[in-house]
C-alpha positions in Angstrom: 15.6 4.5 20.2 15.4 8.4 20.8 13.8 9.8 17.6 17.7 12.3 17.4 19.2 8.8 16.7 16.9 7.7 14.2 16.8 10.5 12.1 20.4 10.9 11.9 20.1 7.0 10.1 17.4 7.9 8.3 18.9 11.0 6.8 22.5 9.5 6.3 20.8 6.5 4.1 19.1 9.0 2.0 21.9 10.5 1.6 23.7 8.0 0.3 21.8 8.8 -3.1 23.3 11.8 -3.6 26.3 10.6 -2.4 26.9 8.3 -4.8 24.1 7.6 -7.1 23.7 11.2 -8.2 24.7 11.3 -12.3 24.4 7.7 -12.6 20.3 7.3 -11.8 17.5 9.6 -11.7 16.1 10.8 -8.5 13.0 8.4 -9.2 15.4 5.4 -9.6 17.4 5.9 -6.5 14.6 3.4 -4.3 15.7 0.8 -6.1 18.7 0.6 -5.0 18.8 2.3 -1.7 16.0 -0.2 -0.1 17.6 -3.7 -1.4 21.1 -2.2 -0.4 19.5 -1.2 3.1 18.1 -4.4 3.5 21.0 -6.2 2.5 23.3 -4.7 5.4 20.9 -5.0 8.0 20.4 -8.5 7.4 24.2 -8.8 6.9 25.0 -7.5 10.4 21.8 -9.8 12.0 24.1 -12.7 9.9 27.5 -11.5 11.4 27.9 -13.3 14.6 26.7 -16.7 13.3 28.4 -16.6 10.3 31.2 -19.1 11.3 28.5 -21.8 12.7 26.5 -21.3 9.7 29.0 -22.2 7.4 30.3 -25.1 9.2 26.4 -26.3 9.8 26.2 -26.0 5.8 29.9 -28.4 5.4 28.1 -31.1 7.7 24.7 -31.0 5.7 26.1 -31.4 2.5 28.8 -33.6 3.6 25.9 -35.6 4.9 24.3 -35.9 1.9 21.1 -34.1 3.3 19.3 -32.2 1.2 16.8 -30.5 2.7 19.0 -27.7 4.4 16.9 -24.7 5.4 15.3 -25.6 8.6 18.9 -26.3 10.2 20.7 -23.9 8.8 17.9 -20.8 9.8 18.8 -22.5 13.5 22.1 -22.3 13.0 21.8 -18.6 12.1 19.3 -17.7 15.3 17.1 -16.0 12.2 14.4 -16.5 9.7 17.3 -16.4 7.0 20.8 -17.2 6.6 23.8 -16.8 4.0 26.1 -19.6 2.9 28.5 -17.2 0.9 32.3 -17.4 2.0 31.8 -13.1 2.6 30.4 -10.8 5.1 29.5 -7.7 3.1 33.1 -5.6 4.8 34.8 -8.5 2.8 34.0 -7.2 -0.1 34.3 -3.5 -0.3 38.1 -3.4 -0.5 38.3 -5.5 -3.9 41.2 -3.8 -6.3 38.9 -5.0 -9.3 35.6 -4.0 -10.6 35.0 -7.2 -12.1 36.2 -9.7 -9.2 33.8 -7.7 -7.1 30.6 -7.7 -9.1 31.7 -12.0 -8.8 32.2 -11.9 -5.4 29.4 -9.5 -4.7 27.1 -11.8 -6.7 27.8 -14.5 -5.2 27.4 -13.2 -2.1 23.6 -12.4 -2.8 23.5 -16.1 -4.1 24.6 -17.4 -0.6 21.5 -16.1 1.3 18.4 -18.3 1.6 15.2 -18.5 -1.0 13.2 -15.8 1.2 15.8 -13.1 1.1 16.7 -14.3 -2.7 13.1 -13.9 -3.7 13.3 -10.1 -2.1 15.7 -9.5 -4.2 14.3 -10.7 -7.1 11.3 -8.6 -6.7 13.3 -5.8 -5.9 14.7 -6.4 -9.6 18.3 -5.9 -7.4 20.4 -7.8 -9.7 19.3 -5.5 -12.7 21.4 -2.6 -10.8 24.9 -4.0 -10.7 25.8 -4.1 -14.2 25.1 -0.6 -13.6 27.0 0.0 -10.4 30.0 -2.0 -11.3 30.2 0.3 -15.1 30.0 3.1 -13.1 32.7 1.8 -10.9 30.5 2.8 -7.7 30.2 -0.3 -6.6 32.4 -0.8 -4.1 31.8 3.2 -2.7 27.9 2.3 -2.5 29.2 -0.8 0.1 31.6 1.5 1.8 28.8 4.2 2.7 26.5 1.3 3.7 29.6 0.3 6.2 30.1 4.0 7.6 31.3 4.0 11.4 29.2 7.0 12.1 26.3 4.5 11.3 25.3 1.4 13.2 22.5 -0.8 11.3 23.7 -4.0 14.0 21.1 -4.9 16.7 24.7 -4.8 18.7 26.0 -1.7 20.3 28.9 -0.2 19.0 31.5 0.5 21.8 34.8 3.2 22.4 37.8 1.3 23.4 37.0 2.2 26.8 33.9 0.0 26.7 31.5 3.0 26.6 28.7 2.9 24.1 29.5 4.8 20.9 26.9 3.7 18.7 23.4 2.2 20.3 22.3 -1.4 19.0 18.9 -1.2 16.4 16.2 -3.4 17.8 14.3 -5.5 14.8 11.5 -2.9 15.8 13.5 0.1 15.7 15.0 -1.1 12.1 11.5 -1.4 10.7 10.9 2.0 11.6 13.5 3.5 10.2 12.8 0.9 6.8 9.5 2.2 6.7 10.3 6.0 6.7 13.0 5.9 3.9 9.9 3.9 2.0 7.5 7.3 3.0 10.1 9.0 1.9 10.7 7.4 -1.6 6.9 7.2 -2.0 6.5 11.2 -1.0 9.2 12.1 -3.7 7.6 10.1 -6.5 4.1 11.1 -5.8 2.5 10.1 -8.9 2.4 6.4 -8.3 2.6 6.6 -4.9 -1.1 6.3 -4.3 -1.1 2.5 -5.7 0.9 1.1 -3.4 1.0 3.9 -0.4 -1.8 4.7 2.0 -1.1 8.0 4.1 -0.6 7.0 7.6 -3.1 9.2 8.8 -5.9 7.2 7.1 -4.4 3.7 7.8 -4.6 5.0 11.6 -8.1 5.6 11.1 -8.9 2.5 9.7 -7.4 0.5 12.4 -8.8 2.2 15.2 -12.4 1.8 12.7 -11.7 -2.1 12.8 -11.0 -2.1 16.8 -12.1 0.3 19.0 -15.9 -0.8 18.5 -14.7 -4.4 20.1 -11.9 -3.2 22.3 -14.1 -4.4 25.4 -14.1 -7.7 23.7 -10.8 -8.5 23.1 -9.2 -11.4 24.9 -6.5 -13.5 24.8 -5.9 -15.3 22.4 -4.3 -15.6 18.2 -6.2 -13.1 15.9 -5.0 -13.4 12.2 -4.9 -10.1 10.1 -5.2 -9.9 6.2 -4.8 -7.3 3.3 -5.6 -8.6 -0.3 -4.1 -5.6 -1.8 -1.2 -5.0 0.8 0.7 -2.6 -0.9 4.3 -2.0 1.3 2.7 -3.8 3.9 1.9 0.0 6.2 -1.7 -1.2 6.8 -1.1 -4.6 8.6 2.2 -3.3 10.4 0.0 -0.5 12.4 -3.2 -2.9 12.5 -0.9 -5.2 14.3 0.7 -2.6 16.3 -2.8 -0.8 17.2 -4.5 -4.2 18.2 -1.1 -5.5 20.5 -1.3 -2.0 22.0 -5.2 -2.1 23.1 -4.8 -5.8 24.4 -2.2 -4.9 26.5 -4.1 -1.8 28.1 -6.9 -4.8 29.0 -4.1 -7.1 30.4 -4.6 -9.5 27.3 -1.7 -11.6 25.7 -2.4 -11.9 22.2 -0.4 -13.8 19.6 -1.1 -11.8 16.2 -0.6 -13.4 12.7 -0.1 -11.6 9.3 -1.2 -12.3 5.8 -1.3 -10.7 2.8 -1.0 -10.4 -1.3 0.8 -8.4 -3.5 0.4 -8.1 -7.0 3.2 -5.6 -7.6 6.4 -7.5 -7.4 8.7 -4.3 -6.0 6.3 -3.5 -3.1 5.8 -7.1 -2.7 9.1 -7.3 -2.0 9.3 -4.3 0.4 6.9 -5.9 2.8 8.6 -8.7 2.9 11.7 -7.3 3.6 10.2 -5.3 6.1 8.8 -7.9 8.1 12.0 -10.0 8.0 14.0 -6.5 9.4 11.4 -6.2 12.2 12.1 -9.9 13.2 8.5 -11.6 12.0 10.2 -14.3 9.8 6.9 -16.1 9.4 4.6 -12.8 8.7 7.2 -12.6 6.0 6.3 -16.2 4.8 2.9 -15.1 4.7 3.1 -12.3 2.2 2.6 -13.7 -1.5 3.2 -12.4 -4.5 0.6 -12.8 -7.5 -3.5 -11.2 -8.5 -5.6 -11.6 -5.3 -8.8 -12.0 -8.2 -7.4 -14.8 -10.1 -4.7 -16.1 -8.1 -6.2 -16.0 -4.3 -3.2 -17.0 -2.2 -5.4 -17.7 0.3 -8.6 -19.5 -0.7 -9.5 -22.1 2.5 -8.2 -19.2 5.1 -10.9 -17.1 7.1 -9.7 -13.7 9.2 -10.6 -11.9 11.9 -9.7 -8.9 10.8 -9.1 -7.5 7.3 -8.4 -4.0 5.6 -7.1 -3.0 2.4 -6.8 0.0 0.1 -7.4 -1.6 -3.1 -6.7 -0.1 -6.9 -9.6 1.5 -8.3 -10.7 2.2 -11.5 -8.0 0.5 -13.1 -9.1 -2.7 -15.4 -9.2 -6.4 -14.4 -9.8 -7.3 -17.9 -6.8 -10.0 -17.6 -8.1 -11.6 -14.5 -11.3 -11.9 -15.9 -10.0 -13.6 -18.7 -8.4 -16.1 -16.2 -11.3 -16.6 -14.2 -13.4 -17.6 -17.4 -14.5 -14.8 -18.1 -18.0 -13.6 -17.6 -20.0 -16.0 -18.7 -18.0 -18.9 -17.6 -16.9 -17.6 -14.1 -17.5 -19.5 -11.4 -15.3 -19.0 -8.6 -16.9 -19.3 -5.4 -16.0 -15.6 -4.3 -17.9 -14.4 -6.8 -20.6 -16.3 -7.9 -22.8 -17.1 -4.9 -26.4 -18.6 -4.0 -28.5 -15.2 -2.9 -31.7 -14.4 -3.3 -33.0 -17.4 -4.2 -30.8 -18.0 -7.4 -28.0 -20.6 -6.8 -25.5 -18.5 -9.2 -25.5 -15.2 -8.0 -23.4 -13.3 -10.1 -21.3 -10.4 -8.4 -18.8 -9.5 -11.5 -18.5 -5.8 -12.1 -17.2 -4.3 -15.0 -13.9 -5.2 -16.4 -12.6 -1.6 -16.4 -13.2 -1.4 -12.3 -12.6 -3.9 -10.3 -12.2 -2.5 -6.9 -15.4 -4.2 -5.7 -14.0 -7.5 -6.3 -12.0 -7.1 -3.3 -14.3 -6.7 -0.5 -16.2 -9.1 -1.7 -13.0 -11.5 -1.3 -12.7 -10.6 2.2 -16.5 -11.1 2.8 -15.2 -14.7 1.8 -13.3 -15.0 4.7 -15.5 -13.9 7.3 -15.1 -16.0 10.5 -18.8 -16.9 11.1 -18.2 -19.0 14.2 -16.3 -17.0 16.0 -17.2 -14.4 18.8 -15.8 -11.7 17.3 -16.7 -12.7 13.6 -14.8 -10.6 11.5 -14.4 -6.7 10.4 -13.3 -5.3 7.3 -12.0 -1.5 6.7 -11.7 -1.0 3.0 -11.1 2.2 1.1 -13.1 2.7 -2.1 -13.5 5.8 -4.7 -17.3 7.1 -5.0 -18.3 4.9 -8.0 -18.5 1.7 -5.2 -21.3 3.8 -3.9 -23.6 3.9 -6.6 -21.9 2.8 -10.4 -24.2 -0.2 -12.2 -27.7 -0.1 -12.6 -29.8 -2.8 -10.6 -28.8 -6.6 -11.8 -25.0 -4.8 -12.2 -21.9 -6.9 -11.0 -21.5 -3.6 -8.9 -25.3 -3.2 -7.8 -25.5 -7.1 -7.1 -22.7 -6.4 -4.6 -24.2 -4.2 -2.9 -27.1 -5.6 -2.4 -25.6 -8.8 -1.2 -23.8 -6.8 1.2 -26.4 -4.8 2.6 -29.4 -7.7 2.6 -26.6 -10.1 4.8 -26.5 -6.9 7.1 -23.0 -6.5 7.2 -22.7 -2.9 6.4 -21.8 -1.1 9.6 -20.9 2.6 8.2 -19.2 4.6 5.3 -17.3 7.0 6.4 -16.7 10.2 3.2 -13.1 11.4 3.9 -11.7 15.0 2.6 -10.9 15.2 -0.8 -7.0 15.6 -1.6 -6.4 13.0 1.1 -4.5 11.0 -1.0 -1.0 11.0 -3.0 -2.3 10.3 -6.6 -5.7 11.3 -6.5 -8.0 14.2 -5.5 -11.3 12.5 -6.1 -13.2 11.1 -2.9 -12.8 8.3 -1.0 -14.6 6.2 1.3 -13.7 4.1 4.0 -16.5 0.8 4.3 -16.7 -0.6 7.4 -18.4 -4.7 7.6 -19.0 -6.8 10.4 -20.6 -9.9 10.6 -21.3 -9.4 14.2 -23.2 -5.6 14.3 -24.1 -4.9 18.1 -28.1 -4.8 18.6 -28.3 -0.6 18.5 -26.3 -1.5 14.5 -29.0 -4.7 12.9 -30.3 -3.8 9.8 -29.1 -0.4 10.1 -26.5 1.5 8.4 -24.4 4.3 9.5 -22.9 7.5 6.7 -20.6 9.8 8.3 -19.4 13.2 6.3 -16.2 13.7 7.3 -15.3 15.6 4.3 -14.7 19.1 6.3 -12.2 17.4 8.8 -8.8 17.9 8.5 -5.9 20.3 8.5 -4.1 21.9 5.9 -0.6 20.5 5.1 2.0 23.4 4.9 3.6 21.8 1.4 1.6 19.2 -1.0 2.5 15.9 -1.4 1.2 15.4 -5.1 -2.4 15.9 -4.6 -2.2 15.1 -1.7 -3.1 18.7 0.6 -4.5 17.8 4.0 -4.5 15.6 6.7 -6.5 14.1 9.4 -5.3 15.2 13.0 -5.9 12.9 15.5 -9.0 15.3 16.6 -10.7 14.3 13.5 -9.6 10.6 13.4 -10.8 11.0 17.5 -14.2 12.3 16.3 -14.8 9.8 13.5 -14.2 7.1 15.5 -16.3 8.6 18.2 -19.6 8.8 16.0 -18.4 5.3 15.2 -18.1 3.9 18.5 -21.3 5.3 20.3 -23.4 6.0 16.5 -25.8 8.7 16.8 -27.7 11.2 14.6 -25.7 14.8 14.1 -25.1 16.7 11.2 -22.2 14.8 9.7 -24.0 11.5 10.9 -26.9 9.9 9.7 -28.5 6.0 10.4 -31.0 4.3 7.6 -32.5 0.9 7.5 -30.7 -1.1 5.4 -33.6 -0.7 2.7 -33.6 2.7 2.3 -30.7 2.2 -0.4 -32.5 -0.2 -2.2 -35.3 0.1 -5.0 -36.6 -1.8 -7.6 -35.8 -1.0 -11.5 -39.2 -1.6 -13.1 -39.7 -1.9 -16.7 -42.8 0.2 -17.9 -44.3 -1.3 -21.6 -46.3 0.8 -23.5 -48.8 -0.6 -26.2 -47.5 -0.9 -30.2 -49.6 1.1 -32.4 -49.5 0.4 -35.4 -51.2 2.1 -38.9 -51.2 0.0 -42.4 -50.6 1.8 -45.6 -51.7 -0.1 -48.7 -50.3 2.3 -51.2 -48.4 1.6 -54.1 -45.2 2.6 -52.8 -45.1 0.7 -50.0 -46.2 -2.2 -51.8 -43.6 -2.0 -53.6 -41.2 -1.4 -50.6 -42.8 -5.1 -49.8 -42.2 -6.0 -52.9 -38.4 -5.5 -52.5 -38.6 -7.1 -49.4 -40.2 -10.0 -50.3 -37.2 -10.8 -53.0 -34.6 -10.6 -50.4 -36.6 -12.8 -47.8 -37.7 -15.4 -50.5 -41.1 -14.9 -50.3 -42.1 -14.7 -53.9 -46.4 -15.5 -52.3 -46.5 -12.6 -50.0 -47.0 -9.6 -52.9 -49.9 -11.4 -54.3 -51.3 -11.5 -50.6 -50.6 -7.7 -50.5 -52.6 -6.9 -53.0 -55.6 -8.7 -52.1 -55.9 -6.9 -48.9 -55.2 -3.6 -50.4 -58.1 -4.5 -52.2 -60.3 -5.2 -49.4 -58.8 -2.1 -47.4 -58.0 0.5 -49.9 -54.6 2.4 -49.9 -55.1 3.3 -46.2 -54.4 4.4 -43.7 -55.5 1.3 -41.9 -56.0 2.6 -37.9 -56.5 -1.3 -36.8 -53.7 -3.4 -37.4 -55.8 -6.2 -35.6 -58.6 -5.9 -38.4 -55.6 -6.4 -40.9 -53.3 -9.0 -39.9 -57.2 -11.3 -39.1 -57.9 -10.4 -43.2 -54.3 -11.5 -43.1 -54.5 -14.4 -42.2 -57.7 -15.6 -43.9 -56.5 -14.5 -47.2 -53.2 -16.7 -46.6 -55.5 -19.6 -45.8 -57.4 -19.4 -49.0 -53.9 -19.0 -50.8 -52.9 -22.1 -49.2 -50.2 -20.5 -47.4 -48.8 -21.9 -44.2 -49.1 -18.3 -41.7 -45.0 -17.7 -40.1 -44.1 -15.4 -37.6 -41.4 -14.6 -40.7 -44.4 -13.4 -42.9 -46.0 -11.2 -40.3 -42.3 -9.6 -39.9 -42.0 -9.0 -43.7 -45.9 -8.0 -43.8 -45.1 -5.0 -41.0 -42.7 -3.3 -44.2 -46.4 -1.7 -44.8 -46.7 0.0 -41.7 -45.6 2.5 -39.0 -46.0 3.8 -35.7 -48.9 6.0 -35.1 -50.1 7.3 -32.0 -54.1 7.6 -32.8 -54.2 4.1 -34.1 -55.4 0.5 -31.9 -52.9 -0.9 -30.0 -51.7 -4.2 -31.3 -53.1 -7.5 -29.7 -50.6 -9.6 -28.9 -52.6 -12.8 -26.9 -55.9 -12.8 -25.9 -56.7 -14.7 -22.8 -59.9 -16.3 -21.5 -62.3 -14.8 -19.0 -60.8 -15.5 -15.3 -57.3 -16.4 -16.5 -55.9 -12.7 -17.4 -53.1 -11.6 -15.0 -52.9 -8.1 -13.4 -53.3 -5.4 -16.0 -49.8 -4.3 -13.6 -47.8 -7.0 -14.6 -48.1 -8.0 -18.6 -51.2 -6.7 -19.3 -52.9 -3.7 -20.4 -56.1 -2.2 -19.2 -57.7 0.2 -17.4 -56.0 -0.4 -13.4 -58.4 -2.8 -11.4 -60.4 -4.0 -14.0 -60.1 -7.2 -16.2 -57.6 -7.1 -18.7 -57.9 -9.9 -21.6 -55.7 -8.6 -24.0 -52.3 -8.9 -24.1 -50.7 -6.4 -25.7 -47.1 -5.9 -27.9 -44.9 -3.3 -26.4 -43.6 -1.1 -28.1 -39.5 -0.5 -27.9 -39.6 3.0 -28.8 -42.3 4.1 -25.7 -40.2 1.2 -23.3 -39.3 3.1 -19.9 -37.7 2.4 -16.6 -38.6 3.9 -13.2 -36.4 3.2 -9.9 -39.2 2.5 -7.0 -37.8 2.5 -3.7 -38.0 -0.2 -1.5 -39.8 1.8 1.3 -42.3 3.0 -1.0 -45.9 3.0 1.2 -47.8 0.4 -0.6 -45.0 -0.5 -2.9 -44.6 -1.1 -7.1 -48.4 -1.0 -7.1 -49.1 2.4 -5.1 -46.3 4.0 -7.3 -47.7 2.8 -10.7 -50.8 4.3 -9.4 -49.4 7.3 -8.1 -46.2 8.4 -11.2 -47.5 6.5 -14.1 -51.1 5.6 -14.6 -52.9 9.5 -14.5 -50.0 10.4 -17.5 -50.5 7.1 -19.8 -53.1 5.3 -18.9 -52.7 2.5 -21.4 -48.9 1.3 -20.0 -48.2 -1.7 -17.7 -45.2 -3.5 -16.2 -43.2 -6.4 -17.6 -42.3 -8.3 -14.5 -40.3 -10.4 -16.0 -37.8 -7.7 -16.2 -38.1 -6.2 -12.8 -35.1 -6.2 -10.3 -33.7 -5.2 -7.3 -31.1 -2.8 -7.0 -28.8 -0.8 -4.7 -26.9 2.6 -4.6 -25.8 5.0 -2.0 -25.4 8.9 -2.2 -24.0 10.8 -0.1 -25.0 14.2 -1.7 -28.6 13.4 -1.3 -28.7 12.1 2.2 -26.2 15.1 3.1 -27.6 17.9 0.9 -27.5 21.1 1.9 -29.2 23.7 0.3 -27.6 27.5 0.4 -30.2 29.3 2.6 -31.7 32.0 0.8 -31.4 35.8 1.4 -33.0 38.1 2.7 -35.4 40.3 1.5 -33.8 43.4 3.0 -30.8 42.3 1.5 -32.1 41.9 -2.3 -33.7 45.3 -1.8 -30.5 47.0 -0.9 -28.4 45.5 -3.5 -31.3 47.1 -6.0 -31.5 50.2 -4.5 -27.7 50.4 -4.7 -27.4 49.0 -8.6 -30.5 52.1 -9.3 -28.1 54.5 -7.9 -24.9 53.8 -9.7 -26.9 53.4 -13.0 -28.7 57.0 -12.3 -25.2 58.4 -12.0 -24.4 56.7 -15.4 -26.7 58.0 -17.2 -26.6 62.0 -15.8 -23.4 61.2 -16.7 -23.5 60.1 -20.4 -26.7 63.3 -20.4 -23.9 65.7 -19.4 -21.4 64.8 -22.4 -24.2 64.6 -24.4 -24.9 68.1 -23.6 -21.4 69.2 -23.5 -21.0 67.6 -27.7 -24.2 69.6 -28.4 
């Protein structure tokens, strides 16, 4: 269809708004009636020539008593669909009564088959028409749909003569002109278009991202596409679209399946209607409706290739909650054997869950396959580094990036987007990297590529001109070091988070007012025997300070055994009411081990750094510290302690029991670029200029000085 012909439809539906819907709806509530209504009549004309074998298909069936109807009648109708209703949608619009045409009207929408009804449904389409009908616009809304000047038939509309008036609308052509009054919609209500709306520009990106590294390798053959977060269905239509067109430049036939989920039921809806106007009645079976996280409509299903542009920062509280919640999760997904622990916990925060889908999709990785799979996801900055190491979000990333499946990140311009001006990334994961790719991992700063737009879109600004998309995928294709392209071992994003102790130092004061703090204590904890205690070793020490908390609790001790006491952790604890931190005093023993079975002073022990350490010591909270050590660090945890911690407190060690592995990406550091600094010729002249216009300020001020005097 020339493009003259298709923007003559396109601007006579939208018009149709103002036509008729103008003082009845706001301009954000015309979609929902102008998309069902569109659907409706194309599917109507599709439905027209059968409509009299349909009907007399649907008198056998249930004259035959047979219930299970929708196999033979979707024959009958040559489509995906049918409609059992006595009316064609012309029957309807010359009804004298308002009333008798909201029945007929409604029964007419009853007539069609469960996929179109469930369209409607989602569309929320039956909510509008006790509003058309008390507006009486009903019937003009059908009229306008029915326009002569307008053909939505795949049929040619003819002159009496026989010469073409009208062209026919190919499902293909349809779709096209579906999916622009949906860009339109979304363009106009910019503020939510971002959740379910992906600018073309970037979903071209993305599928030439997922192809063009394995267009040599494409043969003939089925390839199934998927998009847990599918939105109006844009992404898969011009993945599909993209990967047809590069097998047919290689001579391949390919048979191409879609699949995807929807959460939001009106976009939901959209994509399905979509597909069913382009002719792809079973890609249209294969969009669901429901939470991809707690709901996966496709759990035993594996992909070969799969992109999405999932919601981020919004909360997935509610799925969490369905899924167990955190402690009792245990889908598969999500809790995995890595690392040498069989449950693997990959859960981020319940206020974020963008995450959660790629690591679905890493799910449903082919792994026997040639081509494997590859996954183009888009993802806000906070994938890139938010969660400390042993995160749900940091345990992602490292399960990612240790199974080598991280090809590259590409950084895209800010105010790319409808709803947002924050920046975005596009991941790109295979589980087949090319040999040049293993272990590596490619960041690309596309950030200054783009042109300006000449009117926003919401935030939306700039977009990418297929120059830039060209050059992305370029860098992608044969990866290289430039400027805006770096490569790093798969490692260099990872460290690990060690815990540094310190030694508890502890001073005793045995005077009376902290005796009688114990006192008080004592009384609350029901330990009437621990004053009298208290007072014997103030009478062995003296009021204090005691420096060596050691010395005490041994006195401690031996005085509780000639009391007869039994000696509880509980005691000690209430015993501590007569001390306090202090710097200058011993540090306090907390095991001492025999000769030849201490571990490294490094790891639990403290001592001087190669020599024998005994004595276990009690950390101290308030001195606890944590220090990232990457994973590349020459000689490792040990040269690092050496290097960063032992010449500045000697005494501290590490709790390994606490260290863990984490990983973050940034693309300000690996991209930093610092402003070049100027001149010295320059400084001088800007000084010698600033001494020059203050002289003349001050003989200035002299002068009216002068002049007063």
């Amino acid at each position: 269809m020339n493009s003259q012909i298709h923007n003559r439809i396109v601007n006579f539906i939208w018009g149709i708004a103002d036509d008729v819907l103008r003082d009845v709806y706001v301009r954000g509530k015309y979609r929902d009636v102008i998309l069902p209504m569109t659907v409706i009549r194309r599917l109507d004309a599709l439905l027209e020539p059968t409509k009299s074998a349909v009907l007399s298909m649907k008198a056998r069936l249930d004259q035959a008593g047979i219930a299970e109807q929708h196999a033979a009648l979707c024959q009958e109708a040559g489509q995906a669909f049918y409609n059992t209703s006595p009316f064609l949608l012309r029957d309807l619009k010359a009804r004298a009564r308002a009333q008798q045409l909201r029945a007929d009207f409604e029964a007419y929408l009853e007539g069609f088959s469960p996929n179109v009804r469930e369209i409607l449904d989602k569309f929320r389409f039956h909510n509008q028409i006790e509003t058309l009908v008390e507006a009486d616009i009903l019937g003009h809304l059908i009229e306008k749909f029915l326009d002569p000047r307008i053909n939505l038939s795949p049929e040619p509309v003819r002159n009496p003569d026989g010469s073409e008036r009208l062209p026919g609308l190919d499902n293909h052509a349809m779709g096209t002109i579906f999916e622009e009054l949906i860009r339109r919609f979304n363009e106009e209500n910019n503020e939510e278009a971002g959740e379910h709306f992906t600018p073309r520009d970037v979903v071209h990106l993305m599928a030439d991202l997922i192809f063009l590294p394995i267009e040599d390798q494409i043969e003939s053959g089925t390839y199934l596409l998927y998009d847990g977060a599918c939105g109006t269905g844009g992404m898969l239509t011009v993945a599909e679209d993209r990967l047809r067109q590069l097998a047919e430049q290689r001579g391949k036939q390919v048979s191409i399946h879609l699949y995807g989920q929807e959460i939001n039921a009106e976009t939901f809806a959209i994509t399905k209607a979509d597909l069913l106007l382009k002719g792809e009645g079973e890609a249209a079976d294969n969009m669901r409706h429901g939470s991809t996280l707690s709901a996966d409509a496709f759990p035993e299903k594996t992909f070969d290739f799969m992109l999405s542009n999932p919601p981020y920062g919004k909360s997935w509280k509610t799925d969490l909650e369905r899924l167990g919640g955190k402690d009792g999760m245990r889908d598969p997904r999500f809790v995995v054997a890595h690392a040498g622990n069989p449950e693997y916990k990959m859960i981020p925060r319940s206020s974020d869950g963008q995450l959660l889908f790629l690591v679905n999709k890493l799910s449903k990785m082919k792994h026997h396959t040639f081509l494997g799979s590859r996954i183009a996801e888009v993802h806000n900055g906070s994938a890139l580094f938010t969660g400390e190491a042993g995160s749900g979000e940091s345990n992602i990333r490292r399960w990612i990036l240790e199974n080598d499946w991280l090809e590259a990140i590409i950084a895209l311009p800010e105010k790319l987007f409808y709803n947002t001006g924050i920046a975005t990334y596009i991941w790109l994961l295979t589980n087949r990297k090319s040999p040049e790719r293993k272990g590596k991992v490619q960041l690309i700063d596309a950030t200054q590529w783009f042109e300006p737009l000449r009117k926003n879109l919401g935030e939306k600004n700039c977009r990418l001109g297929p120059e830039h998309i060209q050059r992305i995928c370029d860098l992608v294709v044969h990866p290289r070091e430039t400027a805006q392209s770096k490569r790093f071992p798969n490692e260099h994003f990872g460290y690990w988070k060690i815990t540094v102790e310190r030694p508890l130092r502890l001073r005793v004061i045995l005077s009376q007012e902290r005796l009688a703090a114990l006192q008080q204590a004592c009384e609350q904890g029901k330990e009437p025997e621990l004053p009298a205690l208290a007072h014997r070793l103030a009478e062995h020490f003296g009021p204090g300070p005691l420096l060596d908390y050691n010395a005490f609790l041994a006195r401690a001790k031996a005085e509780a055994k000639a009391l007869g006491l039994r000696w509880t952790a509980k005691r000690e604890k209430l015993l501590r009411t007569l001390c306090e931190t202090d710097e200058n005093a011993q540090p306090v023993i907390k095991k001492v081990h025999k000769k030849g079975t201490a571990p490294d002073p490094l790891h639990g022990l403290f001592g001087g750094v190669g020599q024998p350490a005994v004595r276990q010591y009690e950390p101290d909270p308030a001195l606890r510290d944590t220090e990232q050590v990457p994973l590349l660090e020459e000689g490792g945890i040990r040269a690092f302690f050496r290097r960063e911690v032992s010449p500045y407190v000697p005494d501290a060690w590490i709790d390994a029991s606490k260290t863990q592995i984490g990983y973050e990406i940034s693309f300000t550091r690996e991209f930093y670029q610092p402003a070049p600094l100027r001149h010295l010729a320059e400084i001088e002249a800007d000084i010698r200029a600033l001494v020059r216009e203050t002289e003349g300020l001050l003989n200035e001020i002299l002068g009216k000085m002068t002049w007063w005097n």
